[in-house]
Rosetta silent file (secondary structure, phi, psi, omega in degrees, C-alpha in Angstrom):
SEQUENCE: XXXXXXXXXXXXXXXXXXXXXXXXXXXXXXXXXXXXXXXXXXXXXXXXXXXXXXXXXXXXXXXXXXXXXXXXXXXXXXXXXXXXXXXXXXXXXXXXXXXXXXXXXXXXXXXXXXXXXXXXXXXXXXXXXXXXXXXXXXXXXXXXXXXXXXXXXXXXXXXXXXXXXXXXXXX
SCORE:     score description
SCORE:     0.000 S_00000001
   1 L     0.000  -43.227  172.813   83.499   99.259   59.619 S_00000001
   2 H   -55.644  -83.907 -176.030   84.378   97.554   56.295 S_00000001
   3 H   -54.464   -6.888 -165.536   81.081   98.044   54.821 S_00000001
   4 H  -103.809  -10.023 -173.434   80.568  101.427   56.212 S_00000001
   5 L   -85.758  -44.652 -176.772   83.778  102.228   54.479 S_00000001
   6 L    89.066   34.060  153.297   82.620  100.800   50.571 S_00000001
   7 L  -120.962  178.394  165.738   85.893   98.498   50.679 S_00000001
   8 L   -71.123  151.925  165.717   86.098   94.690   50.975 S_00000001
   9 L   -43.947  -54.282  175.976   87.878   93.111   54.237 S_00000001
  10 H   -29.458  -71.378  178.771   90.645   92.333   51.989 S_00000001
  11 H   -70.665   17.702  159.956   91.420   95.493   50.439 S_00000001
  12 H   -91.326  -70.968  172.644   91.214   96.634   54.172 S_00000001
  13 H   -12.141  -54.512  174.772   93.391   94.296   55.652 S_00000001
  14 L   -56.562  -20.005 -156.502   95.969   94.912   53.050 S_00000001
  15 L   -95.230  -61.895 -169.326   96.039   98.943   54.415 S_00000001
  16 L  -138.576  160.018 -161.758   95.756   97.969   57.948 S_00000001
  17 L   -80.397  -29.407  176.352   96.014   95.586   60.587 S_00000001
  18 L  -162.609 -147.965 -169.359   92.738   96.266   62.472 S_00000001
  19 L   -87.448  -25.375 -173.314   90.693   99.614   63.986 S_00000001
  20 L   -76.730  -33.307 -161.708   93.441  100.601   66.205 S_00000001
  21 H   -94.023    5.881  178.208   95.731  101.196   62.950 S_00000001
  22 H   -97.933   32.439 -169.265   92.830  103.163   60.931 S_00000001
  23 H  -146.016  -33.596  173.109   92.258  105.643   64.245 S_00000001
  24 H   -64.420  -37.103 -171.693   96.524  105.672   64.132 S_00000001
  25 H  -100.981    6.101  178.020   96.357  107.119   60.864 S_00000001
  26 H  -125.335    7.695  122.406   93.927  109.069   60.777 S_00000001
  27 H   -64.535  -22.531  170.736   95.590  110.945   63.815 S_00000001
  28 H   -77.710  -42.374 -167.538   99.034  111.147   61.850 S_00000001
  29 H   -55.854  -88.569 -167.584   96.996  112.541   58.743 S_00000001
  30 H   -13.501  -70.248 -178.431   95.423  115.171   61.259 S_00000001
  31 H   -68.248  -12.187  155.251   98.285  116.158   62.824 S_00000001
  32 H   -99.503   -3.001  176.424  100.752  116.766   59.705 S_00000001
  33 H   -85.782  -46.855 -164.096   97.768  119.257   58.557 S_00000001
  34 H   -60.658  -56.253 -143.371   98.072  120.866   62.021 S_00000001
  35 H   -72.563  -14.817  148.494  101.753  121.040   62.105 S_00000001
  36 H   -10.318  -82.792 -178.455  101.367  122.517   58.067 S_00000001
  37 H   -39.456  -77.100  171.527   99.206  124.930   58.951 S_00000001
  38 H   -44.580  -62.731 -153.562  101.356  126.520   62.015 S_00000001
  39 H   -68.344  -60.740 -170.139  104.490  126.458   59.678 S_00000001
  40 H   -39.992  -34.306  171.488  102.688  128.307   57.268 S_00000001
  41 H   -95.419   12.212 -174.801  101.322  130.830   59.111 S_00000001
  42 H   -93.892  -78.398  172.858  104.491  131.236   61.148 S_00000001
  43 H   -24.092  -52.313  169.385  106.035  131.771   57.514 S_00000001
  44 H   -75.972  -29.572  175.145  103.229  133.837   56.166 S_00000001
  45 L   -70.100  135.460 -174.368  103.417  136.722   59.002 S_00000001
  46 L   -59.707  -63.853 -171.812  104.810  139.743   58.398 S_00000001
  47 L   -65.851  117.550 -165.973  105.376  141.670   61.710 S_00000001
  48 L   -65.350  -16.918  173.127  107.318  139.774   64.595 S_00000001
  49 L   -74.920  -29.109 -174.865  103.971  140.296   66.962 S_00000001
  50 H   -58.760  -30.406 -173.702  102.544  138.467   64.008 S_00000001
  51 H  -111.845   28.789  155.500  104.690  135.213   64.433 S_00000001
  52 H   -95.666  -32.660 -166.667  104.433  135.411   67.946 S_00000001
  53 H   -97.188  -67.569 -149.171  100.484  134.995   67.563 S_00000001
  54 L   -34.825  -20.581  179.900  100.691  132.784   64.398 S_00000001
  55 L  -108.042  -29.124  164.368  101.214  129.373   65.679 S_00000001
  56 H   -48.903  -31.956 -163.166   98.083  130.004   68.946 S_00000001
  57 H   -86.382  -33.022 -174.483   96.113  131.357   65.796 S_00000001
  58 H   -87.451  -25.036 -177.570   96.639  128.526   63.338 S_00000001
  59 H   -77.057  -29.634  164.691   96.194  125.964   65.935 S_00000001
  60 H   -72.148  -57.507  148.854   92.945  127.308   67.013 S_00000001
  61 H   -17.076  -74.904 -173.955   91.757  127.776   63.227 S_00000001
  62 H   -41.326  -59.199  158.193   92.342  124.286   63.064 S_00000001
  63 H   -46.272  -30.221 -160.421   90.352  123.314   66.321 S_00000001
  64 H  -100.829  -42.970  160.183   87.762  125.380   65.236 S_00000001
  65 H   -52.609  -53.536  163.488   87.492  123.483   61.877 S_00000001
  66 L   -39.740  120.207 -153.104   87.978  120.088   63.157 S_00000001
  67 L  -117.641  168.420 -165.007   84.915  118.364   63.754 S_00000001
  68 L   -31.809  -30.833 -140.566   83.776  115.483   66.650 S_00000001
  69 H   -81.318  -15.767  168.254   86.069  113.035   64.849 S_00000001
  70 H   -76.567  -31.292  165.737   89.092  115.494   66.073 S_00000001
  71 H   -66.912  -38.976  150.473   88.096  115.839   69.414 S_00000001
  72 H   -25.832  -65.520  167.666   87.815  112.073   69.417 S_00000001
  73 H   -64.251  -42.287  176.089   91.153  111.613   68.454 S_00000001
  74 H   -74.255  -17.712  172.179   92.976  114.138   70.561 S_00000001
  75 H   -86.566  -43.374  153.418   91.319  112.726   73.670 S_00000001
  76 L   -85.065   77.319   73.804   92.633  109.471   73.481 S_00000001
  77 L   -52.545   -2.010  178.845   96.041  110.716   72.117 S_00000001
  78 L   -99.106    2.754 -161.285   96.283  112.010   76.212 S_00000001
  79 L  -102.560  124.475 -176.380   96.027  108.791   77.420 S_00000001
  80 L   -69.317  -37.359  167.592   99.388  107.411   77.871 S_00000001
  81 L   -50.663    7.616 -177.940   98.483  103.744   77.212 S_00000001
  82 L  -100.411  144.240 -153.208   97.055  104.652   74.133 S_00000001
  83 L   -52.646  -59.826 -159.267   98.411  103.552   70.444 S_00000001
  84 L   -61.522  -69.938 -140.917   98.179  107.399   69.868 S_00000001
  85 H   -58.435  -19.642  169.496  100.097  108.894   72.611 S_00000001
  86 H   -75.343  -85.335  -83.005  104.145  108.712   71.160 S_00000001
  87 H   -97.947  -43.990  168.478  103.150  109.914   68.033 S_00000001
  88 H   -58.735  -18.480  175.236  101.301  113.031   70.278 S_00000001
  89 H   -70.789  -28.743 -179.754  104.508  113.338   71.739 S_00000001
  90 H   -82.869  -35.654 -160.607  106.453  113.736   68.587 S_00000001
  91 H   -57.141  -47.205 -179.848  103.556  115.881   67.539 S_00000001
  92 H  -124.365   18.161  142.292  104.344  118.959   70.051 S_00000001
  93 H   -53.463  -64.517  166.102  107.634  118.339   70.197 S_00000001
  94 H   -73.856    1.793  157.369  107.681  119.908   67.099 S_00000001
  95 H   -74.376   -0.628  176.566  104.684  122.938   67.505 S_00000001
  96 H   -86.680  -75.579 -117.209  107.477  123.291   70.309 S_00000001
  97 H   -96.930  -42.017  165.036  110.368  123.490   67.825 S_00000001
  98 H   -48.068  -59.805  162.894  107.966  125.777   65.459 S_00000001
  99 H   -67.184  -61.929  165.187  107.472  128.184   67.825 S_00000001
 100 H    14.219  -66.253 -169.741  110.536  128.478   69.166 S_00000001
 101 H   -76.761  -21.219 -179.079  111.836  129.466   65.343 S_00000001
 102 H   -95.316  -11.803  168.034  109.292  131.670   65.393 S_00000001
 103 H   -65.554  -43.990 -171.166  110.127  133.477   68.533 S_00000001
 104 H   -68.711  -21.264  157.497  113.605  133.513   67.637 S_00000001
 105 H   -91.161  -11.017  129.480  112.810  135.149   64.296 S_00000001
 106 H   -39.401  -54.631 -154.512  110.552  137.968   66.361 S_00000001
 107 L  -135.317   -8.052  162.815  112.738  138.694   69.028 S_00000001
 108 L   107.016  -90.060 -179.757  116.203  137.190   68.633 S_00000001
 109 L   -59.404  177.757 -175.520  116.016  134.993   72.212 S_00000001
 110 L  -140.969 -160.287  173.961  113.690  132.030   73.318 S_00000001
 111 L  -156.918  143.800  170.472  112.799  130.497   76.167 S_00000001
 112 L   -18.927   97.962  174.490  112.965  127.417   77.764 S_00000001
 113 L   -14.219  -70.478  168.320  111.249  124.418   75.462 S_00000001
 114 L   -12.896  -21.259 -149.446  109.612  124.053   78.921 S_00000001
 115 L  -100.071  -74.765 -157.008  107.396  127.510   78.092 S_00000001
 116 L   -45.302  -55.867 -173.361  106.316  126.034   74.901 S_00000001
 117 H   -61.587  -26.880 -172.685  105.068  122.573   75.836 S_00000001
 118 H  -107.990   34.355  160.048  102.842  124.227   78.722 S_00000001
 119 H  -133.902   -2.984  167.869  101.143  127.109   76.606 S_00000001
 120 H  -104.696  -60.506  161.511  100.394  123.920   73.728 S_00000001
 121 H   -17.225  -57.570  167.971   99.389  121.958   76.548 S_00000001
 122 H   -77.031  -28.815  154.104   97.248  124.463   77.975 S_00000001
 123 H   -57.021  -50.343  170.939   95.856  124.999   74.431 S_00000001
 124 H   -69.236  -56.524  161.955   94.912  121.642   73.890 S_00000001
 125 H   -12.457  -70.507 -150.022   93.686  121.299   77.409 S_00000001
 126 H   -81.683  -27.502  169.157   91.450  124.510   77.402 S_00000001
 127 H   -47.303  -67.757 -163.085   90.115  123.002   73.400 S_00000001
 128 H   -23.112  -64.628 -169.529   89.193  119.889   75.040 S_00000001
 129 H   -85.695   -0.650  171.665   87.262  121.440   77.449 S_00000001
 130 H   -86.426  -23.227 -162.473   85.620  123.715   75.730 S_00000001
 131 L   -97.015   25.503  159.720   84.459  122.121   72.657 S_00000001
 132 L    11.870   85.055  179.825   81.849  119.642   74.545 S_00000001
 133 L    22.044   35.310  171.188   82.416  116.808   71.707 S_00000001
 134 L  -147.499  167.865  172.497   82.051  119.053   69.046 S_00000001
 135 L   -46.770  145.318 -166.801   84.207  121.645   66.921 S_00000001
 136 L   -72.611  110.277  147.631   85.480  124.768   69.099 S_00000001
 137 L    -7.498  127.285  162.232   82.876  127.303   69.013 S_00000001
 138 H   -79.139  -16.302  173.563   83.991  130.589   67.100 S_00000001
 139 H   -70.319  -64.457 -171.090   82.798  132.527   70.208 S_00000001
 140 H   -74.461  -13.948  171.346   85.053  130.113   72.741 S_00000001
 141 H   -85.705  -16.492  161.380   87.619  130.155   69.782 S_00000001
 142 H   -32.653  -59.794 -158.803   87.775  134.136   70.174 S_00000001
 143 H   -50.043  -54.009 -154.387   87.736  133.899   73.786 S_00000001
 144 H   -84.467  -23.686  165.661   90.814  131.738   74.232 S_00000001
 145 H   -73.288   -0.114  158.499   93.211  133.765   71.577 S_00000001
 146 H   -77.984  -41.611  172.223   91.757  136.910   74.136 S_00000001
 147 H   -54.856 -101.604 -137.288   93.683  134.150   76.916 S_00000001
 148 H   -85.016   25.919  167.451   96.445  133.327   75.398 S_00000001
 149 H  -105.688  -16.019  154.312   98.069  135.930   73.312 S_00000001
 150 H   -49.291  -55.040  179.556   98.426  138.319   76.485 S_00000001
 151 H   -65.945  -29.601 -160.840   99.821  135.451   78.676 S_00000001
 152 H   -82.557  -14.999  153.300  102.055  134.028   75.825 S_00000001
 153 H   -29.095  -66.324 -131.776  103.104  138.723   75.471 S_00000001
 154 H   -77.811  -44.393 -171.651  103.551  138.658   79.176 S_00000001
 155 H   -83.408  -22.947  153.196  105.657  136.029   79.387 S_00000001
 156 H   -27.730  -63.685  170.656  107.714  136.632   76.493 S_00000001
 157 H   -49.402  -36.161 -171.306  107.944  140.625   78.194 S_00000001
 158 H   -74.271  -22.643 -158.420  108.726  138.758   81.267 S_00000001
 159 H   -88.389  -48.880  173.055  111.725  136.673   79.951 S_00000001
 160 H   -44.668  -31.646 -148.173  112.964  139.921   77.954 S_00000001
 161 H  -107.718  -32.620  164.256  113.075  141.816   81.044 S_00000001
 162 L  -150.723  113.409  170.310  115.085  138.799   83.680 S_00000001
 163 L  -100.165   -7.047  154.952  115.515  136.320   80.982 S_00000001
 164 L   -86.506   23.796  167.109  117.224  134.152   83.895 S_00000001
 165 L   -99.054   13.087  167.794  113.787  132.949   85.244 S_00000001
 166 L  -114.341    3.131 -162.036  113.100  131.625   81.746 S_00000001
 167 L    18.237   98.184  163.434  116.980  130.440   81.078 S_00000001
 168 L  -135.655  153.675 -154.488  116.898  131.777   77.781 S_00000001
 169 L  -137.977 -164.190 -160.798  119.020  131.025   75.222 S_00000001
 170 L  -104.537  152.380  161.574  119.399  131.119   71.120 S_00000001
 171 L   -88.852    0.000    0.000  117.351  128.564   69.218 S_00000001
């Protein structure tokens, strides 16, 4: 790994303690670009349908950029015994907390954190399985923003309409 790198053991050592903490960090780098990206485009849309689709859109742009060495990483970040997995946890807490702000700047209400974690969950899921150890397809990345920005409408429509099966509240 050291030679494949162009540094000395030393000057490795000094960075990190061994291959588990170069595979830690180079899932934290990843994963403050993701959460970037989603603020940004949350930030940059005009139109409140826009920043309802803006954080499904930038995280699939991202997926679809992201090459083996991402799929790599996010598959053992799902594993709980893995090095990786609090830091995935902090990770969509806050694409949780992101959307949210951005629902709540669309539409005024939210919906149970509970919503959030199982439509990035099912995003990450449906990447996984689609992108058969390689970057997400632009054909399967169409496909799945045809998925989810109807279900994450519908349920949004659904929560507006008896917002107590979604206990929603202000963000």
């Amino acid at each position: 790994m050291v030679k494949g790198a162009g540094v000395s053991r030393r000057t490795f050592y000094q960075y990190f303690r061994d291959k588990d903490d170069v595979v830690l960090s180079l899932y934290q780098l990843n994963t403050a670009n993701l959460a970037k990206e989603i603020e940004a485009a949350v930030r940059g849309a005009g139109s409140p349908a826009a920043r309802l689709r803006a954080p499904v859109d930038a995280y699939l742009d991202f997926q679809q950029r992201g090459g083996r060495l991402l799929g790599v990483l996010q598959s053992e970040a799902m594993d709980p015994e893995s090095r990786l997995w609090p830091h995935r946890e902090q990770v969509m807490a806050s694409l949780v907390m992101l959307t949210r702000r951005a629902v709540a700047s669309a539409s005024g209400p939210t919906l149970d954190p509970l919503v959030y974690w199982t439509l990035f969950l099912g995003l990450e899921n449906a990447v996984l399985h689609l992108r058969h150890g390689g970057p997400l397809a632009p054909d399967d990345r169409a496909r799945m923003a045809q998925v989810f920005h109807p279900m994450f409408a519908a349920i949004m429509a659904s929560a507006m309409a008896a917002p107590e099966r979604f206990a929603v509240d202000k963000a």
